[in-house]
MARTORLO-764854 format. One record per residue (C-alpha): residue in three letters; residue number from 1; chain; x, y, z. Coordinates in pm, 1 decimal. Layout:
N
+------+-----+-----+----------+----------+----------+
! type ! seq ! mol !     east !    north !       up !
+------+-----+-----+----------+----------+----------+
!  ala ! NUM !   A !        X !        Y !        Z !
...
+------+-----+-----+----------+----------+----------+
***
This chain:
67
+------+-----+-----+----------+----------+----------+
! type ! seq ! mol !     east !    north !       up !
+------+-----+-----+----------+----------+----------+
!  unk !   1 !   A !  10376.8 !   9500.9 !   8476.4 !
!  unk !   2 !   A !  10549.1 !   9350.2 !   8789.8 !
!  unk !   3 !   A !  10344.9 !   9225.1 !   9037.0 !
!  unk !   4 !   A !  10471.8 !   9480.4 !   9267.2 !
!  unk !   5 !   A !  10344.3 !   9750.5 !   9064.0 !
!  unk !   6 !   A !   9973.0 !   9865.4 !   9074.7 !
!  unk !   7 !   A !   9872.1 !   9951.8 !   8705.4 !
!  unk !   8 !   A !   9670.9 !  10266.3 !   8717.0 !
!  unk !   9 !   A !   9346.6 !  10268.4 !   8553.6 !
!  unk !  10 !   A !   9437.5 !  10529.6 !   8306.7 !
!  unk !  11 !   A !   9786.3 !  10331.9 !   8189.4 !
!  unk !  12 !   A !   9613.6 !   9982.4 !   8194.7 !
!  unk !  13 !   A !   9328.2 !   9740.2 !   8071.1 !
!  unk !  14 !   A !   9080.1 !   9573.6 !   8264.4 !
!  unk !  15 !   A !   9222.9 !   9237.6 !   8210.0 !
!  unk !  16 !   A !   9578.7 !   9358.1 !   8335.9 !
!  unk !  17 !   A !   9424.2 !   9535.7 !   8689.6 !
!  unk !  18 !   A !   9186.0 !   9119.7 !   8722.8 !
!  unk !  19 !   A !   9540.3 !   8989.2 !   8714.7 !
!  unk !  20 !   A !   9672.7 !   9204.4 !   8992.5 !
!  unk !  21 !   A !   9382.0 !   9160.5 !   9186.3 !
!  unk !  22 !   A !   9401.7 !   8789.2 !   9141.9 !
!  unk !  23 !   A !   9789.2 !   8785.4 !   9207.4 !
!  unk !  24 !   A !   9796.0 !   9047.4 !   9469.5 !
!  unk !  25 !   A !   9456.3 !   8927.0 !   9685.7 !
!  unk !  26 !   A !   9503.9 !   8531.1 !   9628.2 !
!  unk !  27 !   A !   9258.9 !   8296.9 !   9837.9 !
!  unk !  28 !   A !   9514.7 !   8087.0 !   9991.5 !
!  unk !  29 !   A !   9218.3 !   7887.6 !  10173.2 !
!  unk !  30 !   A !   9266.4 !   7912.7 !  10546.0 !
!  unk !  31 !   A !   9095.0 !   8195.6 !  10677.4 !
!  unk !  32 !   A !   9281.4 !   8258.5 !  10994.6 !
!  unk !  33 !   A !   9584.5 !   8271.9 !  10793.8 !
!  unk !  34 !   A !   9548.2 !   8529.7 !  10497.1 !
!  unk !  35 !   A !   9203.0 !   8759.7 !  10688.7 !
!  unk !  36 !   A !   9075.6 !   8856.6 !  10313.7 !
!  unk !  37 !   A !   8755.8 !   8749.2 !  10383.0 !
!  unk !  38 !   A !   8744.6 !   9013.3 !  10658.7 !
!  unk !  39 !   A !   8901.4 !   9286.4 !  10473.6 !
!  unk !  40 !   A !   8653.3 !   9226.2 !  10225.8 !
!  unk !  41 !   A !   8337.9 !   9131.6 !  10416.9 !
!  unk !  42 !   A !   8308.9 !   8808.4 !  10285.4 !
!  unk !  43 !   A !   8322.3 !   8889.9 !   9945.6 !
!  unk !  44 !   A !   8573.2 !   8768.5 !   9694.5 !
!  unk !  45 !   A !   8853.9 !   9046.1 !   9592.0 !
!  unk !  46 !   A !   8716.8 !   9068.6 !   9238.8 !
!  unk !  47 !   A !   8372.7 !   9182.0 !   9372.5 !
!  unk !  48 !   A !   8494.9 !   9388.0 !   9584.0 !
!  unk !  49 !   A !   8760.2 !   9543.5 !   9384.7 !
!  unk !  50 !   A !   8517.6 !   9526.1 !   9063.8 !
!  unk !  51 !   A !   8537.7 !   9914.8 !   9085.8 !
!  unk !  52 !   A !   8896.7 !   9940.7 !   9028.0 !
!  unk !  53 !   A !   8850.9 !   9701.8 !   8818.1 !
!  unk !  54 !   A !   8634.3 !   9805.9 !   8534.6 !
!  unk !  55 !   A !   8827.6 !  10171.5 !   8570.4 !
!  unk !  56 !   A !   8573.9 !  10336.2 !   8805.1 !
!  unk !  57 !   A !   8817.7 !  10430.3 !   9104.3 !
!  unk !  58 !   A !   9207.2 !  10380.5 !   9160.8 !
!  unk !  59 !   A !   9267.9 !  10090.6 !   9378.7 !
!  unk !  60 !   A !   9346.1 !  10328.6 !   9708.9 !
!  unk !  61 !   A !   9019.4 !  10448.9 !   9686.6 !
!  unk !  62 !   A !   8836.5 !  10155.8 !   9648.9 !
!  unk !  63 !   A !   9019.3 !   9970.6 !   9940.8 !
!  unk !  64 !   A !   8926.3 !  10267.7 !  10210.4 !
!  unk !  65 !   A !   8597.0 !  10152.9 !  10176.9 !
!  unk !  66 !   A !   8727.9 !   9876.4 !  10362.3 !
!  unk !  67 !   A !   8866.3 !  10034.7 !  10680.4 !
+------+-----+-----+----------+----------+----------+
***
């Protein structure tokens, strides 16, 4: 896996789609800067992509609950 490439939850494990959501969503600690914390409501991306995840929902679908 690349970290451009989203692993799908039918070709991956749950510990490789954490990694992209850690890589891909990465606190970088100033707010103003980065705006995750208003994508995701205030929650941390692994909460709020806990969904895609554990294999629940593709990661397009769980981010449109964020629009």
């Amino acid at each position: 896996m690349t970290y451009g490439s989203r692993p799908s939850i039918s070709s991956s494990t749950a510990e490789e789609r954490r990694a992209y959501v850690q890589k891909k969503y990465a606190c970088i600690a100033d707010c103003d800067a980065c705006g995750l914390c208003k994508l995701f409501r205030h929650m941390d991306p692994e909460t709020a992509l806990a969904d895609y995840i554990d294999g629940h929902a593709e990661l397009p679908q769980v981010l449109m609950r964020y629009r």
